[in-house]
N, C-alpha and C positions, 0 to 999 in steps of 0.2 A: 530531461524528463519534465513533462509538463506540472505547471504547478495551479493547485485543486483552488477553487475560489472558496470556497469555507475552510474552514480549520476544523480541525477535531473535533476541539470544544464546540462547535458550532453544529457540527455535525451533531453530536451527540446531545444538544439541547433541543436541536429540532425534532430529535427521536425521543424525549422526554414528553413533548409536549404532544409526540401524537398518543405515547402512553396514558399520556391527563385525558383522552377525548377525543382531540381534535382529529376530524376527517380528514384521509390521506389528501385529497383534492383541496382542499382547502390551506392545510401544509403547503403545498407544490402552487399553491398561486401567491402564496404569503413571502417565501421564497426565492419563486422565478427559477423553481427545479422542475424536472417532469418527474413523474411516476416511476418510472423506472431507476431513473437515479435514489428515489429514496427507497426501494426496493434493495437494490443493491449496498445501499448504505445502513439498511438495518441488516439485513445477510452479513454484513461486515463487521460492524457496531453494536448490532444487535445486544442488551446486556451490560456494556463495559461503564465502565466509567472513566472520567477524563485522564483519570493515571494510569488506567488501562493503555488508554489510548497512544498516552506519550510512551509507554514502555512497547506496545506493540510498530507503532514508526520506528521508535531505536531500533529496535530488532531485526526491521524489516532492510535497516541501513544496514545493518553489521551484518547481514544476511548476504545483500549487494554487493560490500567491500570484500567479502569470503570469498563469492563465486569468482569474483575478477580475480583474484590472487591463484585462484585455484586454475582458471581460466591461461593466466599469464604463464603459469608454473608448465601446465599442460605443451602450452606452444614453443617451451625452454627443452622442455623435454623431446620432443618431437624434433627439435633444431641437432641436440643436440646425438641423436640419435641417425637422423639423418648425414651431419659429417661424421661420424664415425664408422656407418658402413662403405664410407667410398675408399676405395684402395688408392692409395698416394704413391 
């Protein structure tokens, strides 16, 4: 997985600061993000705060690590469903 060039916190400052005022356009050349990325990053961030934040990535890991288990379980299953319908 690709890894984000700001951090959270980073994320989340730069959405404080357009809260203080400052125009999105001017954010986005301070920056070196487009519009759209901080679109997306207040849809996302919108509100939180930094321990928000770190509790919403954990989550989003243990979220990840669930589906694969669930994922793997799935394909055990299927396996093992498959050798037991063939007649020996």
């Amino acid at each position: 997985m690709r890894q984000g060039r700001y951090t959270e916190e980073q994320i989340i400052n730069v959405l404080k600061e357009s809260e203080g005022g400052i125009q999105t356009g001017e954010l986005c050349r301070k920056y070196g993000m487009s519009s759209a990325t901080f679109y997306k990053w207040k849809a996302k961030y919108g509100g939180m705060n930094i321990s928000d934040a770190r509790r919403l990535k954990m989550l989003e890991s243990e979220n990840r690590r669930l589906k694969q288990i669930v994922a793997e379980q799935s394909l055990d299953i299927q396996a093992l469903k498959a050798i037991s319908s063939k007649n020996f």
